[in-house]
C-alpha positions in Angstrom: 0.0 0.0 0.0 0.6 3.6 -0.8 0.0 6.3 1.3 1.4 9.7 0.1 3.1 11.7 2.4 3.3 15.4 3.7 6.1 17.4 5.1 5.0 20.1 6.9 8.0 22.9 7.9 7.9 26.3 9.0 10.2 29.1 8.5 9.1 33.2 9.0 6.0 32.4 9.9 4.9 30.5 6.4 3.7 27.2 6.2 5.4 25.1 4.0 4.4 22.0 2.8 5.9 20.1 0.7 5.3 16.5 -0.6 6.0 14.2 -3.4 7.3 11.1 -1.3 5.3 7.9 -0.7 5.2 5.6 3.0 4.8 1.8 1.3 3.3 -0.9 3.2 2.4 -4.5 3.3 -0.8 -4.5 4.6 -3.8 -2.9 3.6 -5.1 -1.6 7.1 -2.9 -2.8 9.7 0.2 -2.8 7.9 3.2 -4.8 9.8 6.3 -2.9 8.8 6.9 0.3 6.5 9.1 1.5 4.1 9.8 5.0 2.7 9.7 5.1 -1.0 10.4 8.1 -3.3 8.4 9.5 -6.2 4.4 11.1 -5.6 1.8 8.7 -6.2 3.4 5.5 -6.2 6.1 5.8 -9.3 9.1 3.7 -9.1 12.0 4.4 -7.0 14.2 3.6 -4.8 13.4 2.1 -1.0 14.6 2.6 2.6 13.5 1.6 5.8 12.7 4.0 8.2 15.6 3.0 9.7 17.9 3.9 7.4 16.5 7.0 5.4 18.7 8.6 2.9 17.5 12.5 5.0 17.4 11.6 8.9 16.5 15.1 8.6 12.8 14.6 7.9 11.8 13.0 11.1 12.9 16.2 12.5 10.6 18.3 10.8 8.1 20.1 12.5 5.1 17.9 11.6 4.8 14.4 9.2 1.1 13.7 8.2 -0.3 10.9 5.4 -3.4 10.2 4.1 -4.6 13.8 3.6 -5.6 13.7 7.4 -3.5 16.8 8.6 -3.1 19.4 11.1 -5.8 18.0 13.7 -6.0 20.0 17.1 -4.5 18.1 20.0 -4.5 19.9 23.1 -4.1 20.0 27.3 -5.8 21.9 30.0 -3.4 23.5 32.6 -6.6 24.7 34.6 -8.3 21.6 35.7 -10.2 22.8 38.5 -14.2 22.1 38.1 -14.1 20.1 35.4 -17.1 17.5 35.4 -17.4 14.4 35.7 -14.2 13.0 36.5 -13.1 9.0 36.2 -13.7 8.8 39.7 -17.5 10.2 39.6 -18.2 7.2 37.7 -17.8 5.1 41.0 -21.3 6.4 42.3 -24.0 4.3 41.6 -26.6 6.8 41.1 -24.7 8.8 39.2 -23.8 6.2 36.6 -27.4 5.1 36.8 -28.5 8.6 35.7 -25.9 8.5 32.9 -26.7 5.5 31.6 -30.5 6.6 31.4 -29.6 9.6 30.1 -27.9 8.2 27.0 -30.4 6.3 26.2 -33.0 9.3 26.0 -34.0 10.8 22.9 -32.1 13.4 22.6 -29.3 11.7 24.7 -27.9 13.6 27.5 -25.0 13.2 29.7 -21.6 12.3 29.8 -21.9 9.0 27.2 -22.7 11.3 24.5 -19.3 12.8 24.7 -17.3 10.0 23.5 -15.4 10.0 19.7 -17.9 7.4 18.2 -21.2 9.5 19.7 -20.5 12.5 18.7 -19.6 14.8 15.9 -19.9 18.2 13.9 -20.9 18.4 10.2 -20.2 21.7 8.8 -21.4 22.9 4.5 -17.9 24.7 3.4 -19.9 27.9 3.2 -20.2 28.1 7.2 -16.4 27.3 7.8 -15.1 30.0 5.3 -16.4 33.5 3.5 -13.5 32.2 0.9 -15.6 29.1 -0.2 -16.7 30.4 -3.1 -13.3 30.9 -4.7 -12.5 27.6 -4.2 -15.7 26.4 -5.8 -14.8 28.4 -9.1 -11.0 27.1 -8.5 -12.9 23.1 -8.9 -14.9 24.7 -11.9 -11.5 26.1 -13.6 -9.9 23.3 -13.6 -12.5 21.5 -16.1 -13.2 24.7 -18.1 -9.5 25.1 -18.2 -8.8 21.3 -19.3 -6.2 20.4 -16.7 -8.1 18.2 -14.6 -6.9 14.8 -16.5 -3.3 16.4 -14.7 -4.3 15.3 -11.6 -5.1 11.9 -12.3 -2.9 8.9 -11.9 -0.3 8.8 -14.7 -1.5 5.7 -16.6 -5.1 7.1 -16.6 -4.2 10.4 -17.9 -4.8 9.9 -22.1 -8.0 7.6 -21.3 -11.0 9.8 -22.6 -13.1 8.2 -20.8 -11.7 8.2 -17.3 -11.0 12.0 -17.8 -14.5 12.9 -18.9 -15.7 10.8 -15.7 -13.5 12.7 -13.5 -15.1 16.3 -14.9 -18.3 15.0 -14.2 -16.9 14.4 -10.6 -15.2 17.8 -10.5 -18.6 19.5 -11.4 -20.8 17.4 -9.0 -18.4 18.5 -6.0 -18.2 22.1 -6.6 -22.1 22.6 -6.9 -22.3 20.4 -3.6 -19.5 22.2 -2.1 -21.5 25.5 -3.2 -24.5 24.4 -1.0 -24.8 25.5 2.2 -26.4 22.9 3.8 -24.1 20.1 2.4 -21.3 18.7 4.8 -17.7 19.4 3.8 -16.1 18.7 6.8 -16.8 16.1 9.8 -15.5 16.9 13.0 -15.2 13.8 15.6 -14.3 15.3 19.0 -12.6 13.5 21.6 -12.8 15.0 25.1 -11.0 12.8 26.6 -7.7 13.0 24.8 -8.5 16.7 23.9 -8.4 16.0 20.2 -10.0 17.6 17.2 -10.2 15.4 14.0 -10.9 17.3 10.9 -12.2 14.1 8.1 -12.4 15.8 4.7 -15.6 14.2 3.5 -15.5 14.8 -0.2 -11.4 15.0 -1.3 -11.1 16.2 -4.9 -7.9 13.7 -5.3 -8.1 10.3 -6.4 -5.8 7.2 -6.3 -5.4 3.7 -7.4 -6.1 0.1 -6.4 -3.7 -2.6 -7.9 -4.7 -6.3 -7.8 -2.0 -9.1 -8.4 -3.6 -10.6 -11.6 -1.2 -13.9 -10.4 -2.8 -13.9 -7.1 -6.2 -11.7 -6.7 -6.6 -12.8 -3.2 -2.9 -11.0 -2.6 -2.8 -7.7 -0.8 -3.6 -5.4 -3.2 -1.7 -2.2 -3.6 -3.1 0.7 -2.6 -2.1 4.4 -3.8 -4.6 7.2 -2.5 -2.4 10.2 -3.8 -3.8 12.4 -0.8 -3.8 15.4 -1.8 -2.6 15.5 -5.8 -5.3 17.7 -6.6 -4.0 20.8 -4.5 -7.3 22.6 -4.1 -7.9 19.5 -1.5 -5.2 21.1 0.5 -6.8 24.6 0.4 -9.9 23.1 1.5 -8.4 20.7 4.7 -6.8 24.1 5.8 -10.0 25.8 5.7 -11.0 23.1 7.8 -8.5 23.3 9.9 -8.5 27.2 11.0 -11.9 26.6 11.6 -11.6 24.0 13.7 -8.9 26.1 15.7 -12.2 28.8 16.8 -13.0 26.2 19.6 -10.0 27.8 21.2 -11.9 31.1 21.1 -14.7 30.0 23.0 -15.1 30.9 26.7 -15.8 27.4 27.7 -12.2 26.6 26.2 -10.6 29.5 27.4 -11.2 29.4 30.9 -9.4 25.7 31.3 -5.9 27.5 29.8 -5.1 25.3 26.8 -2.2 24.3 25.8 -1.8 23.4 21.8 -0.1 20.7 21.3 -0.7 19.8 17.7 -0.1 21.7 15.4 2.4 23.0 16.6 2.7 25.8 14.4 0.9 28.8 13.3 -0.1 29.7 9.6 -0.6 32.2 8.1 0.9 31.0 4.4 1.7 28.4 2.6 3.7 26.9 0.1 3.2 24.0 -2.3 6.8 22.8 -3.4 5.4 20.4 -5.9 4.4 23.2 -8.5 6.1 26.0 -7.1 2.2 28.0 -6.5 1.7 29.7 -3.4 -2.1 29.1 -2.2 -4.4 30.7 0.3 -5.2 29.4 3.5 
């Protein structure tokens, strides 16, 4: 499997981000042991093990992120006093006999409905940025403009028909992305690790899967080419700084957060792989 790779570093205050490179795995989900393989989505190259990368200098950047899923907010409260229920709260009979009821209410109540897999925030791109509709005509450009077959995978990029699919794709996504009550973004939120998750629901990218014709029950290989359309970048930052307002809010505030990840600010940022510079 193929995951591409981002390498996120920050000089004078500018994001840059910079990928290209490729982790390669033998599993599909799970994967046992990786490898680091050069070349953007999947091309041929050669392969190190982590151990013995060819730039030790990468695992010292400031941030390493794959699958597209960047930049989520990770944080710690240095002002824990008050802060309700506690581990230890669930000891009391009644009380855990009141949350239990609660949960099962319709709407649910209580501290059950807090966890990662109960709860969640589904935002329409027009409420996370006044910028939305700029990248909507960016999505729109690149068909009117003919350079979406670009961002395919190589050996898909002459095929007529796979191009005028993708279009079609392109098209659908910017008028959903255009409407304002159409998710963009989902937003899992983890109280107890403090952790923000911002899922892309709709990436504009798209990858490969390889069977072994020899062996179709072998592991297939998997590229997803996370972010090779760049206007997916644009939109996961959008997601991103909006995402970062929870830190605004009074409730936040008053526990003193500490941000733990990212640990950068940005206000820029560069693509390396075309040379651009892109809002964020």
């Amino acid at each position: 499997m193929f995951l591409s790779a981002i390498i996120l570093t920050q000089a004078d205050n500018v994001l840059v981000i910079e990928y290209g490179d490729n982790v390669h795995t033998s599993g599909v989900f799970d994967p046992p042991e990786s490898t680091w393989q050069r070349g953007q989505g999947g091309d041929s190259g050669p392969t190190w093990t982590f151990n013995s990368l060819p730039n030790p200098e990468v695992l010292n950047r400031t941030a390493f992120a794959r699958v597209g899923q960047l930049l989520g907010l990770e944080w710690y409260y240095t002002k824990t006093d008050g802060l309700f229920p506690l581990p230890e709260d669930m000891s009391n009979e009644t009380f855990l006999a009141d949350t239990i009821t609660g949960f099962n209410e319709i709407p649910a109540r209580g501290p059950y409905t807090l966890a990662l897999a109960n709860m969640a925030l589904y935002s329409s791109l027009a409420d996370i940025t006044p910028g939305y509709q700029s990248i909507v005509a960016d999505i729109r450009n690149q068909v009117a403009n003919d350079v979406a077959a670009s961002y395919l995978p190589p050996s898909y990029r002459d095929d007529p028909t796979m191009i005028a699919g993708y279009k079609h794709q392109l098209l659908a996504l910017a008028d959903f992305l255009e409407n304002p009550e159409a998710p963009s973004l989902e937003g899992p939120y983890v109280t107890g690790g403090d952790t923000f998750l911002p899922i892309m629901l709709h990436p504009l990218s798209r990858g490969t899967v390889r069977l072994n014709a020899a062996d179709i029950l072998d592991q297939p290989e998997l590229d997803y080419r996370s972010i090779s359309n760049p206007i997916d970048l644009d939109i996961h930052l959008a997601h991103t700084k909006y995402l970062r307002r929870v830190f605004e809010t009074p409730t936040v505030q008053k526990y003193g957060p500490i941000v733990t990840e990212p640990r950068i600010m940005f206000s820029q940022m560069r693509t390396l792989s075309n040379g651009s510079r892109r809002r964020c």
